[in-house]
C-alpha positions as CSV (number, residue, x, y, z in Angstrom):
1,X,101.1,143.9,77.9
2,X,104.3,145.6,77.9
3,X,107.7,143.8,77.0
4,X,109.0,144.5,80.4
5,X,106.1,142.4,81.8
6,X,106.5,139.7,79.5
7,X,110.4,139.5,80.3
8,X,109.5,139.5,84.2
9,X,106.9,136.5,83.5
10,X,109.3,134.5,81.5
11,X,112.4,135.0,84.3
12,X,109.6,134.2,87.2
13,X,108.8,130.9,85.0
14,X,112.6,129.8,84.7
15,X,113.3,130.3,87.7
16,X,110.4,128.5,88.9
17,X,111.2,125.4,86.4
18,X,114.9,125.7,87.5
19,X,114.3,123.2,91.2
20,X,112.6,120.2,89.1
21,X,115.1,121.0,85.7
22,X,118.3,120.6,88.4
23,X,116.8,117.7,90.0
24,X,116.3,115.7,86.9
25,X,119.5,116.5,85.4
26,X,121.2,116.0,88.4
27,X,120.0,112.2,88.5
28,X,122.1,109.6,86.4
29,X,119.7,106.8,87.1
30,X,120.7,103.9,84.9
31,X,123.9,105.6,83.4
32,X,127.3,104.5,84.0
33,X,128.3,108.2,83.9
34,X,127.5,107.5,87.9
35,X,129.8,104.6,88.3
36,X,132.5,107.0,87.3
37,X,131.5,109.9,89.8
38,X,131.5,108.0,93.3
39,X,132.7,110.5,96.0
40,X,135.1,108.8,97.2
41,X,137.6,106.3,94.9
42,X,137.8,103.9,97.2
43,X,136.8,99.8,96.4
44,X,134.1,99.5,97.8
45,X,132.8,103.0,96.8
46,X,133.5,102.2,93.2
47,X,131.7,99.1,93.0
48,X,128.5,100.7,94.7
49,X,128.4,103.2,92.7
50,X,128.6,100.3,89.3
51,X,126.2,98.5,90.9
52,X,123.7,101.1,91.5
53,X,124.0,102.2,88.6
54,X,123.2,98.7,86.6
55,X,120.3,98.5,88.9
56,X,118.8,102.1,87.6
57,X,119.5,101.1,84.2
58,X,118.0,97.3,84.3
59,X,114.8,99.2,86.5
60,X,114.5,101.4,83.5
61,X,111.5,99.2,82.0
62,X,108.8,99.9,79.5
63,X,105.7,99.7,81.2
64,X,102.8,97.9,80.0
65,X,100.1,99.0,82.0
66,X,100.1,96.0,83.7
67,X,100.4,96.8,87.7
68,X,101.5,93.3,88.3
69,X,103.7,92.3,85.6
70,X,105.7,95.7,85.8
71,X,106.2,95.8,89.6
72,X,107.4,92.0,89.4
73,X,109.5,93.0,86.2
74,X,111.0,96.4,88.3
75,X,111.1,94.7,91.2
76,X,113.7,91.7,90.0
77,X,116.0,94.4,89.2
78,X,116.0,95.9,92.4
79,X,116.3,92.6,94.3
80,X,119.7,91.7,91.5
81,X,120.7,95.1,93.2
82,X,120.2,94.2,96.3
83,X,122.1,91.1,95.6
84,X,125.0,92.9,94.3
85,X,125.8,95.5,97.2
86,X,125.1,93.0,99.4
87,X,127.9,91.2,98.0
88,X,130.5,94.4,97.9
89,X,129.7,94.6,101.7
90,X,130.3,90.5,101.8
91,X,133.9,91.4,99.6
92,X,134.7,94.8,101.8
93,X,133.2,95.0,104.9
94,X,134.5,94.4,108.3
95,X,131.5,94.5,111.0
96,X,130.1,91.1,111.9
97,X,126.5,92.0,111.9
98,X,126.3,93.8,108.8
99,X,128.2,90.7,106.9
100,X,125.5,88.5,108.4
101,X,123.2,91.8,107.3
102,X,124.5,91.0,103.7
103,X,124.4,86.9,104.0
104,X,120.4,87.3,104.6
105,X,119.5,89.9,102.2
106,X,121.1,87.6,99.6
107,X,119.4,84.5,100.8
108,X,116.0,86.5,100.6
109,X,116.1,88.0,97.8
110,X,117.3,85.0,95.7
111,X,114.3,83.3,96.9
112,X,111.8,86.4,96.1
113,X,113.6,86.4,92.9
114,X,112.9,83.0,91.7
115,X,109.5,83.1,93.0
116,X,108.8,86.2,90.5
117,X,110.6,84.7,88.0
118,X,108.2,81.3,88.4
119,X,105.4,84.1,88.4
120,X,106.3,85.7,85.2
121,X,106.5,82.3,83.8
122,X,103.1,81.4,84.6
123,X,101.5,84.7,83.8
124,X,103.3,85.6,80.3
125,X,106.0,87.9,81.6
């Protein structure tokens, strides 16, 4: 095989790699790096942005091979972040609905909370 050819397959491989390298990198899951880069500098866009990003980062669990135990584990994170942009729209937003939106989402997810929480407690989580 010439060096030629070998150059060509290694450049068709980068490139190839480069659509799954520039999504992952492009993610900040979990780091406050992404509280810091919200679009816009408003608020409300601020606090999103910080509380999306503690919910990535308290999401980012090590699993145990345990279906239930790690989606009830996950899954309390992600209702605490529900919790907590629900409560930026409560602090920010304007439109009636949405408020009332927020209100219920808050009122569930407390309860689904506790209930995993009483689950974990039960089941050695």
């Amino acid at each position: 095989m010439s060096l030629k050819t070998i150059a060509g397959a290694l450049i068709l491989a980068a490139f190839a790699a480069a659509p799954s390298f520039a999504q992952e990198s492009g993610h900040m899951h979990g780091s406050m790096e992404a509280a810091n880069t919200a679009a816009d500098t408003s608020p409300s866009s601020k606090a999103f942005a910080v509380a999306n990003a503690k919910m990535h980062k308290d999401m980012d669990i090590v699993f145990t091979g345990k279906t239930d135990l790690d989606f009830v584990r996950g899954m309390i994170a992600h209702h605490k972040g529900a919790i907590d942009m629900a409560k930026v729209e409560l602090e920010h937003g304007k439109d009636k609905e949405i408020r009332k939106l927020a209100e219920d989402i808050i009122k569930a997810q407390e309860g689904e909370i506790k209930l995993m929480k009483e689950w974990l407690a039960k089941n050695g989580g």
